[in-house]
Structures are given as structure tokens and as C-alpha cells.
N, CA, C and O of each residue as an XYZ file, in Angstrom:
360
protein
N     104.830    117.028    121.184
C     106.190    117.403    120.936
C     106.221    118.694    120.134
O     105.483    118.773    119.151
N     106.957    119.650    120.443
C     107.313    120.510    119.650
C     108.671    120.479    119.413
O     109.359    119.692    120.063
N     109.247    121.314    118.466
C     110.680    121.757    117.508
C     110.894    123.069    117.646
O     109.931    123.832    117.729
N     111.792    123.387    117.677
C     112.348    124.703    117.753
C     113.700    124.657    116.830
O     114.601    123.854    117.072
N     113.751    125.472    115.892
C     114.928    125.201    115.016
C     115.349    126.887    114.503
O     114.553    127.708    114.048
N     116.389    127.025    114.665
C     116.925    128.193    114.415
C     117.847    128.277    112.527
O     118.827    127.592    112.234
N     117.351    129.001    111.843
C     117.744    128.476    110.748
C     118.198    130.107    109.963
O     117.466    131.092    109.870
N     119.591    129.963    109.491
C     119.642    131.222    108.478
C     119.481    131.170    106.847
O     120.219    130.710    105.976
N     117.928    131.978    106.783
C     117.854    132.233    105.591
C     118.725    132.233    104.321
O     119.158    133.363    104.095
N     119.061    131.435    103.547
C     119.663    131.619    102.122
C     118.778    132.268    100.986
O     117.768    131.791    100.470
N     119.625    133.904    100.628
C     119.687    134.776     99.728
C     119.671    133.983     98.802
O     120.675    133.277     98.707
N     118.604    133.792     97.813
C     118.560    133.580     96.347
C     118.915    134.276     95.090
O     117.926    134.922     94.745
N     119.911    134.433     94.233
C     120.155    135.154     93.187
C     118.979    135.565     92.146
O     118.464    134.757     91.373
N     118.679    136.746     92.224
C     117.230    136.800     91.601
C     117.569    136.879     90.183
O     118.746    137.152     89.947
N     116.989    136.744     89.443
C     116.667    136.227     87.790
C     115.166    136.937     86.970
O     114.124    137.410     87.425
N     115.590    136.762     85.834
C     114.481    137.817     85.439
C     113.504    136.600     84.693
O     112.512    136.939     84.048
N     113.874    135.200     84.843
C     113.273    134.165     84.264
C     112.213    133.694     85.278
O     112.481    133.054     86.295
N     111.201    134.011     84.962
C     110.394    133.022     85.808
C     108.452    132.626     85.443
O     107.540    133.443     85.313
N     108.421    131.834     85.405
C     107.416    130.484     84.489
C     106.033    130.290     85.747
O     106.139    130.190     86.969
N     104.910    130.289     84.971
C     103.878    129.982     86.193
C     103.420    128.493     85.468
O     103.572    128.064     84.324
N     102.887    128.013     86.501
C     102.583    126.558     86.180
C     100.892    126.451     87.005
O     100.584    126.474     88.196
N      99.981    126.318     85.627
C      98.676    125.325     85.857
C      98.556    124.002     85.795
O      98.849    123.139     84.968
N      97.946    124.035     87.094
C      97.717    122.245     87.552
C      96.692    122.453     87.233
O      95.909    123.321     87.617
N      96.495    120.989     85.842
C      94.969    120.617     85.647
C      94.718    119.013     85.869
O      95.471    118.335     86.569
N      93.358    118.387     85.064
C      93.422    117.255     84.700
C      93.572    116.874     83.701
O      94.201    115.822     83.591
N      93.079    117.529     82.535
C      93.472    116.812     80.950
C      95.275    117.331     80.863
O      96.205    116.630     80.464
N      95.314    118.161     81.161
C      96.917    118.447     81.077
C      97.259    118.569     82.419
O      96.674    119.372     83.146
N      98.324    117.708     82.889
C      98.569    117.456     84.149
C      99.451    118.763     84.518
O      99.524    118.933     85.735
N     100.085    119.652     83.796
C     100.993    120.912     84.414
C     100.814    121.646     82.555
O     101.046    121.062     81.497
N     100.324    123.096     82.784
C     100.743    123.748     81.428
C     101.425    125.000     82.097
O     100.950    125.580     83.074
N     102.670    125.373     81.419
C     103.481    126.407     81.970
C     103.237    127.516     81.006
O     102.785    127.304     79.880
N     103.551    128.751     81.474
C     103.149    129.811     81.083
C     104.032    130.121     79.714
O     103.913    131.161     79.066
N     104.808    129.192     79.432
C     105.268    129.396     77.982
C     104.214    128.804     76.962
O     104.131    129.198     75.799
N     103.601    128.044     77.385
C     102.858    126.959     76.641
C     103.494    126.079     76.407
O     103.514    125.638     75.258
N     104.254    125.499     77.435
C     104.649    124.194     77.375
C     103.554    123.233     78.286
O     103.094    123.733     79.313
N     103.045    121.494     77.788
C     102.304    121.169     78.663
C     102.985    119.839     78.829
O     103.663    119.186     78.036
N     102.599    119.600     80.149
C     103.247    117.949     80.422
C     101.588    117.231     80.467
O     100.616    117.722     81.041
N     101.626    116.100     79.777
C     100.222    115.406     80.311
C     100.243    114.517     81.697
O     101.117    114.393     82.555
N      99.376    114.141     81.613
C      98.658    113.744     82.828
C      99.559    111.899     82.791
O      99.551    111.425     81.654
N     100.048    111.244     83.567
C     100.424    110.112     83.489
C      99.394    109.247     83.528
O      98.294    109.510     84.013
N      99.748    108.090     82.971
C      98.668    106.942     82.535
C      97.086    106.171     83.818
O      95.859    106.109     83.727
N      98.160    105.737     84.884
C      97.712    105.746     86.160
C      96.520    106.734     86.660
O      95.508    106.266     87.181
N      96.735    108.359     86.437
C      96.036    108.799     86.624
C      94.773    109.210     85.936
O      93.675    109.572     86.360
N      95.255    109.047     84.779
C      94.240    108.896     83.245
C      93.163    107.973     83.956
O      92.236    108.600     84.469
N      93.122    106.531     84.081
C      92.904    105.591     84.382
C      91.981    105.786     85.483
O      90.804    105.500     85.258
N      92.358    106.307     86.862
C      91.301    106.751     87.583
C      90.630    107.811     88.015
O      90.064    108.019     89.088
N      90.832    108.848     86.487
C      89.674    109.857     86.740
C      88.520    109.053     85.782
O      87.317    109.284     85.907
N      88.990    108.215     84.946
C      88.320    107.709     84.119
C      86.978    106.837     84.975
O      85.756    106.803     84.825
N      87.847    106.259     85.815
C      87.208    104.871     86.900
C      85.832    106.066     87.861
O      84.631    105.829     87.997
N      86.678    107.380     88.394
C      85.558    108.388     89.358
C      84.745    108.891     88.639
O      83.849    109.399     89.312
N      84.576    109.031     87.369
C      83.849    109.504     85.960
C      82.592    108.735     86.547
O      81.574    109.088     87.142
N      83.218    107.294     86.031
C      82.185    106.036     86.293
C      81.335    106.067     87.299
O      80.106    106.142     87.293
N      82.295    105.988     88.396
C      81.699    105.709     89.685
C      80.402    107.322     90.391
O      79.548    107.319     91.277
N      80.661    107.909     89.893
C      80.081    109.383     90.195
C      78.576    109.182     89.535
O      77.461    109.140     90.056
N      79.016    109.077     88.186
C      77.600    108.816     87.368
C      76.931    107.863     87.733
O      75.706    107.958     87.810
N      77.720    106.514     88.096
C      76.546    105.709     88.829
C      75.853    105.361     89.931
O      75.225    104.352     90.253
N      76.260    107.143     90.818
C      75.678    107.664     91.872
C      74.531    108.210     91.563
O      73.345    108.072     91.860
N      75.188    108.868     90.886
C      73.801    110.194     89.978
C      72.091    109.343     89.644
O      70.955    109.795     89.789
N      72.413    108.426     89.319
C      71.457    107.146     88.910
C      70.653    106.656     90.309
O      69.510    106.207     90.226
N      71.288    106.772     91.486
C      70.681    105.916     92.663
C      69.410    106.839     93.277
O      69.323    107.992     92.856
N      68.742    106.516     93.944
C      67.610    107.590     94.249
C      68.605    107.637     95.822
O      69.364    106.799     96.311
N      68.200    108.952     96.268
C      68.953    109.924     97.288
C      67.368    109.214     98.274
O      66.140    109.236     98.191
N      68.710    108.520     99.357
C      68.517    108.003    100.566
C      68.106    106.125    100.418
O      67.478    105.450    101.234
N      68.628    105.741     99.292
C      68.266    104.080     99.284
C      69.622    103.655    100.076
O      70.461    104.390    100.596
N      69.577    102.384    100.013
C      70.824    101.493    100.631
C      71.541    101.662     99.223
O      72.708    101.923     99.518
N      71.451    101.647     98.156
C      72.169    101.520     97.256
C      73.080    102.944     96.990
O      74.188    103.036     96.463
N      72.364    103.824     97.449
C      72.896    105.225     97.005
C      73.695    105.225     97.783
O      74.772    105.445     97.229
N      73.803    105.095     98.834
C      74.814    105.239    100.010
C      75.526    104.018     99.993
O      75.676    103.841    101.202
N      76.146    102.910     99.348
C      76.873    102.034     99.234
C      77.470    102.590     97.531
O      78.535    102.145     97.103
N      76.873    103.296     96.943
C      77.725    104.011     95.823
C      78.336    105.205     96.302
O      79.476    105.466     95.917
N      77.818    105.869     96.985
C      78.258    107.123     97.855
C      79.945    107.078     98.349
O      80.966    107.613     97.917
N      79.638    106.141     99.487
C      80.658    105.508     99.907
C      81.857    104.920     99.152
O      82.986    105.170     99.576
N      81.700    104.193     98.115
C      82.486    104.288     97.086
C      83.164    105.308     96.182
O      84.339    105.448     95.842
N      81.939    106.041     95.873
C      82.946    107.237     95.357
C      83.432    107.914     96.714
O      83.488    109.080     96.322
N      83.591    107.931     97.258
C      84.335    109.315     98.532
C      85.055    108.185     98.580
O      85.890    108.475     97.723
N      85.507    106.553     99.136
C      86.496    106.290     99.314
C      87.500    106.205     97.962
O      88.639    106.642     98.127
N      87.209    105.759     96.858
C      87.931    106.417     95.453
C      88.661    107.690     95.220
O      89.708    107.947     94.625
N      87.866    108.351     95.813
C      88.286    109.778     95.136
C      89.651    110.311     96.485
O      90.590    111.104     96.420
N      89.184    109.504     97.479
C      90.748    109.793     98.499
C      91.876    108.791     97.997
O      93.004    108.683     98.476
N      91.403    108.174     97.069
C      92.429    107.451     96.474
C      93.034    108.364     95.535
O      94.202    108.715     95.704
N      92.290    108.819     94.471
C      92.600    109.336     93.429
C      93.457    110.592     93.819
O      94.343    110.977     93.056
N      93.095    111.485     95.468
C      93.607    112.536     95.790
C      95.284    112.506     96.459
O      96.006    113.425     96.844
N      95.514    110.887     96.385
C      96.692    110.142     96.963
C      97.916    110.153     95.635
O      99.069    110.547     95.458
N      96.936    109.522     94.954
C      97.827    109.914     93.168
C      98.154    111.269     92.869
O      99.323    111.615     92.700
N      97.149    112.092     92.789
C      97.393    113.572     92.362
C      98.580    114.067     93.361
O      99.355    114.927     92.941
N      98.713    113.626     94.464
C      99.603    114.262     95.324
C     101.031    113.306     95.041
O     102.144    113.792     95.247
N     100.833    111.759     94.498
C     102.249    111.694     94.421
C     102.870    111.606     93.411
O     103.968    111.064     93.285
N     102.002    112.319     92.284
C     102.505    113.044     91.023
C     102.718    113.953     91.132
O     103.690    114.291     90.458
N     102.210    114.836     91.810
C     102.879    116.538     91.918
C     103.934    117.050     92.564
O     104.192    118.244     92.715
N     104.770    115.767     93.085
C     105.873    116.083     94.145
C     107.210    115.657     93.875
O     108.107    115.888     94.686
């Protein structure tokens, strides 16, 4: 399927105010005033959990059954964790 949509641009009133915003992890948004929002609890929580799970990759010897059943864990985690980051930033 495709869309075809014909749409007229709306002119924005330009302003001499305008703020940049860093996305991190210890501070979840710091704006270029130096204002920072932190990181919500939830997500605290599972960088804390991929911390874990990463390091106790690091530990497995590269190519056991175990390394690759931690492997697997962290990559399916961390598409978790990339599910949060996205439905906090929106």
C-alpha cells in the first residue's frame, strides 16, 4: 500500500528562544540552560538489571553453551530496555 497526501505547510512564528536538549542515561534529558530532568524509576531499574546481565556475560568463556544462553539474554533485555527508552522519550 502506498499514501499519497497533499498537505500545506504551516508557517511557524519564529522566536529568538530556543533550548537544545541531551539525551542521556544518568540524566534522562539536560537542556541547554542547565536544566535536567532525571531518568524515571523503571528505567533506573533496568539499566541497573543490563549492568548485571552484561557483566555476567563478560565472565562466560566465548563459545560455551553458557555464554550464549547469557548472550541471548542480554540482547533480548536490552530490546527491552530500548522499548522503555523509546516510551519515555515520546
Amino acid at each position: 500500500m502506498s499514501f499519497v497526501v497533499e498537505i500545506q505547510p504551516e508557517i511557524l512564528p519564529k522566536t529568538d528562544n530556543s533550548v537544545g536538549i541531551d539525551l542521556g542515561i544518568k540524566t534522562f534529558a539536560t537542556f541547554s540552560d542547565g536544566t535536567k530532568v532525571d531518568a524515571p524509576k523503571p528505567l533506573k531499574k533496568r539499566i541497573k538489571k543490563l549492568r548485571k546481565l552484561s557483566k555476567s556475560l563478560s565472565h562466560k568463556t566465548k563459545g560455551s553453551k553458557r555464554y550464549e544462553k547469557a548472550r541471548i539474554r542480554v540482547a533480548k533485555f536490552h530490546g527491552k530496555l530500548k522499548d522503555t527508552l523509546d516510551r519515555f522519550s515520546t
